[in-house]
matplotlib code that plots the C-alpha trace (Angstrom):
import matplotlib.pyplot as plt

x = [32.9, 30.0, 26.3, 25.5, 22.5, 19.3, 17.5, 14.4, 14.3, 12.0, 10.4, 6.5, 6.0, 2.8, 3.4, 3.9, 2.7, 5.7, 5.8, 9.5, 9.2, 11.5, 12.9, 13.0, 14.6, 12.6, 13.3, 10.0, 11.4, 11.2, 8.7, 7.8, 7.0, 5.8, 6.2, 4.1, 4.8, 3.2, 6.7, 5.8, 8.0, 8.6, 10.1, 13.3, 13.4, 11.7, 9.8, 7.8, 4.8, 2.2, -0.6, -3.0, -5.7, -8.5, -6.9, -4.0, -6.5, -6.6, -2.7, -2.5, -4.1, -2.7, 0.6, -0.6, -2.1, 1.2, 3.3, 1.0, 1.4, 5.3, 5.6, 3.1, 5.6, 8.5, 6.8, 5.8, 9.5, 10.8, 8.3, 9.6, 13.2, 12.4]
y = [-20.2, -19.3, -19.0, -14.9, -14.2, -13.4, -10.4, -8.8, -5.9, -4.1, -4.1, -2.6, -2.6, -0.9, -2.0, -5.3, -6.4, -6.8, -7.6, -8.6, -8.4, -11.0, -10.4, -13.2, -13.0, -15.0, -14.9, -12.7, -10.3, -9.3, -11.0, -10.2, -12.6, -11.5, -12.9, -11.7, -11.7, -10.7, -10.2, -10.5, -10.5, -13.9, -13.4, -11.6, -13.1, -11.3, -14.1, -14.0, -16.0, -16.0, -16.5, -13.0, -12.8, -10.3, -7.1, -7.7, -7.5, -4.3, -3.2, -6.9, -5.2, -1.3, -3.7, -5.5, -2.4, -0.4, -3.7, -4.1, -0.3, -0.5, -3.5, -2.0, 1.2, -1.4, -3.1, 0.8, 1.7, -1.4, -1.0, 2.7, 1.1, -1.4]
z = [-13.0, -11.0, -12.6, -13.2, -10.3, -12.0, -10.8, -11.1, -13.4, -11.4, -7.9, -6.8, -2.8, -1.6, 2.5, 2.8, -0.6, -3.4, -7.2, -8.7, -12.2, -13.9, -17.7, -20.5, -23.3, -26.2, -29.7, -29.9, -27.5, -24.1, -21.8, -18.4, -15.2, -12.1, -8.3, -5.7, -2.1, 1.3, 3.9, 7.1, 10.6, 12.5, 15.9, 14.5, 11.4, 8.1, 5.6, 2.6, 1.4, -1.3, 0.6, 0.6, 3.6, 2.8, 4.5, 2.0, -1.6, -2.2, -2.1, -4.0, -7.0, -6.9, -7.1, -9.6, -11.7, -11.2, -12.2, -15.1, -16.4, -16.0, -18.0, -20.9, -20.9, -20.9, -24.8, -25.9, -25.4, -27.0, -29.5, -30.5, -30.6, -33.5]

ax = plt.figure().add_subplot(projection="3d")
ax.plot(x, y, z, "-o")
ax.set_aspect("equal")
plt.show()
């Protein structure tokens, strides 16, 4: 029997900036993670890193801010549900 694949719930991209948000079940609830990539183009090949340069800060924190309010709708919802 194989592992189940764990996926992000949800996924911000403003250009070349992305946000997975990751979901984690804890006796308190839901609880969010987020990974934060820049994908870039080597030769043929598409990569990812999380190293920012300058140029990249300001779509680094729209991303951030838009992961942010989805995950604060995500508890208000949950919250309404309890």
């Amino acid at each position: 029997m194989s592992k189940p694949v764990n996926r992000p719930v949800q996924e911000v991209r403003h250009g070349h900036i992305k946000a997975l948000v990751w979901a984690n079940e804890t006796s308190n609830g839901t609880r969010f993670n987020v990974t934060l990539v820049r994908i870039y183009k080597d030769g043929e090949e598409w990569k990812e890193t999380s190293s920012f340069g300058r140029d990249d800060l300001l779509l680094l924190a729209k991303t951030i801010d838009q992961v942010h309010t989805w995950i604060l709708d995500q508890q208000a919802i949950a919250s309404e549900a309890s």
